[in-house]
PAZAPA-4460 file (N, C-alpha, C; in steps of 0.05 Angstrom, whole numbers, plus 32768, in hexadecimal, padded with zeros to 4 digits):
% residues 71
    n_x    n_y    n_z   ca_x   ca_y   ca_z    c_x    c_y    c_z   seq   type   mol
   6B93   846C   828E   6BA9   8459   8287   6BA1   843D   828D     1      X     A
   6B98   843C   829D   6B91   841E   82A0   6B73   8412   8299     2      X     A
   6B64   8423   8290   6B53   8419   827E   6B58   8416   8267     3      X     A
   6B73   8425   8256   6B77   841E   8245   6B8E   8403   823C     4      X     A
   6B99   83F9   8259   6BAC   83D8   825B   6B93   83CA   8260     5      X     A
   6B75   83CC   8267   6B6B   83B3   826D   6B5D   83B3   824F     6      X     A
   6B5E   83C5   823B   6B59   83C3   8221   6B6C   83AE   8213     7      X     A
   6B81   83BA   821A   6B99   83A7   820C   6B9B   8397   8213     8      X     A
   6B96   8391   8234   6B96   836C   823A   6B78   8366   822F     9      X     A
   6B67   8369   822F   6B4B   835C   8221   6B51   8355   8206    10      X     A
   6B61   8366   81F5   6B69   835F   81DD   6B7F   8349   81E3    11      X     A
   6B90   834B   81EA   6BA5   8338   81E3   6B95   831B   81ED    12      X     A
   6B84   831A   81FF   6B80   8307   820C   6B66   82F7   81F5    13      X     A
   6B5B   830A   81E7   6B49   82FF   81CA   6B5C   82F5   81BF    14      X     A
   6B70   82FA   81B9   6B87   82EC   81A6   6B8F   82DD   81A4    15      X     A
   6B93   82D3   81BC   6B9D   82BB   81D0   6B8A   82AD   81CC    16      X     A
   6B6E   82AC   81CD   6B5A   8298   81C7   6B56   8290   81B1    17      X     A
   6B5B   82A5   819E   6B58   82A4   817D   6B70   8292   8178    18      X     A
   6B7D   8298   8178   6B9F   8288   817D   6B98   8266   8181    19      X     A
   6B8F   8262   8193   6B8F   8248   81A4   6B6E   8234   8196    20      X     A
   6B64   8247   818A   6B43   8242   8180   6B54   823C   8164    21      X     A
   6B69   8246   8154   6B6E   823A   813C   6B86   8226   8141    22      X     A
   6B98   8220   8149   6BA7   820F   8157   6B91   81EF   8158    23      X     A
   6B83   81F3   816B   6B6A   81E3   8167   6B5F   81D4   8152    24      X     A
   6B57   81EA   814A   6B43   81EA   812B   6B5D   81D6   8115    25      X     A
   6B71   81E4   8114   6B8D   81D7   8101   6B90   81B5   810C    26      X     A
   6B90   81B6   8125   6B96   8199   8132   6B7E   8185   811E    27      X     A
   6B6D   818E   811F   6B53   8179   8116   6B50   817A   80FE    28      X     A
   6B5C   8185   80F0   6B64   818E   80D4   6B75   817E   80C0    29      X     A
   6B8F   8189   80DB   6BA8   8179   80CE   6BAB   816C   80E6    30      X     A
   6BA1   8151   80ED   6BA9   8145   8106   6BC3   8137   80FF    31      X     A
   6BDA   812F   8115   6BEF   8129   8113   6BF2   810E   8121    32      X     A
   6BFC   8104   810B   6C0B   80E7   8108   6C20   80DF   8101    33      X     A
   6C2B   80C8   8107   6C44   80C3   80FD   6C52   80AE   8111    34      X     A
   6C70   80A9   8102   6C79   8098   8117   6C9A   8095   8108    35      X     A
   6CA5   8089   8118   6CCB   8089   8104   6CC8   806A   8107    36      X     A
   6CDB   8064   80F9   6CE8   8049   80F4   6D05   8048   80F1    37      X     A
   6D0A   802A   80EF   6D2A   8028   80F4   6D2C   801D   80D4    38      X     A
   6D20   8010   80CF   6D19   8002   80B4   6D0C   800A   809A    39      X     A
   6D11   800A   8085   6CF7   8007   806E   6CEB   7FF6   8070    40      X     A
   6CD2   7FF2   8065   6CC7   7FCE   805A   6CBA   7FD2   8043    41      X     A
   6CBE   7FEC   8037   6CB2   7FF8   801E   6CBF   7FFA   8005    42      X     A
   6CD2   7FF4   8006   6CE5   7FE4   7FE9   6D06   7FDE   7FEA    43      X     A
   6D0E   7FD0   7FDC   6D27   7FBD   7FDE   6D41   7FDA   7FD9    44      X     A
   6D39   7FF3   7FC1   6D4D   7FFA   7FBB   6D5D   8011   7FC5    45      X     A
   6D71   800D   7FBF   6D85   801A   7FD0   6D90   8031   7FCF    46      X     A
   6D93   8040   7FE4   6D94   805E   7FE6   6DAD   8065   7FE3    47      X     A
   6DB4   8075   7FD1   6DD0   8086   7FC4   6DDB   8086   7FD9    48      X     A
   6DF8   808E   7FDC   6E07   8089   7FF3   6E09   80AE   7FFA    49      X     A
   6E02   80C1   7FED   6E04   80DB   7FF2   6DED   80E4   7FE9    50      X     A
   6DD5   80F3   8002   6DCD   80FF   8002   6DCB   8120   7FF2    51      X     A
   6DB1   812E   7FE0   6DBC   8141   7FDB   6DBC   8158   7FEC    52      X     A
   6D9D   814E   8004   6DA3   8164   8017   6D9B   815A   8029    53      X     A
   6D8A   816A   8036   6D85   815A   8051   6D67   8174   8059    54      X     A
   6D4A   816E   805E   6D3B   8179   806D   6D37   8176   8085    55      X     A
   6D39   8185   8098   6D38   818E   80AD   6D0D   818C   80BD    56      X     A
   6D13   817D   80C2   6CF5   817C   80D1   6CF1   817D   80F5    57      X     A
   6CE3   818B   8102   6CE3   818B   8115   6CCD   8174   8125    58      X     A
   6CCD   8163   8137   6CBB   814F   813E   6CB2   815B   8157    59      X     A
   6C94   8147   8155   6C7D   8160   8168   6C8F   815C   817F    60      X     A
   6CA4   814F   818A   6CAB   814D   81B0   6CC2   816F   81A4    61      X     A
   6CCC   8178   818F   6CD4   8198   818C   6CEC   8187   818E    62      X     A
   6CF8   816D   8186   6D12   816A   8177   6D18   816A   815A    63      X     A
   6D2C   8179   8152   6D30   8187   8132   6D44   816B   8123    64      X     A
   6D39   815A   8117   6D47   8145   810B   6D4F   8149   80E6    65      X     A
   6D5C   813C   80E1   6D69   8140   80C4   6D60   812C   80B1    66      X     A
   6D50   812E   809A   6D46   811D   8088   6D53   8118   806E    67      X     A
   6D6A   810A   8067   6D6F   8106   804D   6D64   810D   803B    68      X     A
   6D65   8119   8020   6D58   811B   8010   6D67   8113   7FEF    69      X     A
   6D5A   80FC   7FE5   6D75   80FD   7FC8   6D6B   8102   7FAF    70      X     A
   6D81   80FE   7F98   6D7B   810D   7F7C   6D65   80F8   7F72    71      X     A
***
C-alpha cells in the first residue's frame, strides 16, 4: 500500500511541474499588460446612454469588473 501512494504522489507531483512548466511557457507567450484609465484620448464620440450588455473580465490582482459593451 504504500508503495503504491508514493506512486501516486510521484505522479501527482510530475503534474504539478508540468502544470507550472506550461503556466510559464503561456506567461512568455502571452505576456500580460495593460493598464485602466479614467479617460479616453482616443476619440471625441459619444457613447449611447444604454449599454447592450456588459462583459465581465477578471483583473490579474482576481477582481471581477464589468465592461460595457454597445450595439
Amino acid at each position: 500500500m504504500a508503495q503504491e501512494n508514493s506512486g501516486v504522489l510521484a505522479t501527482l507531483q510530475q503534474g504539478v511541474q508540468a502544470i507550472n512548466q506550461l503556466i510559464q511557457k503561456m506567461g512568455t507567450i502571452f505576456p500580460v499588460s495593460g493598464g485602466t484609465s479614467t479617460s479616453a484620448t482616443g476619440g471625441s464620440a459619444t457613447l449611447p446612454s444604454n449599454p447592450v450588455g456588459f462583459i465581465v473580465v477578471t483583473l490579474p490582482n482576481g477582481t471581477a469588473v464589468k465592461v460595457p459593451f454597445y450595439d
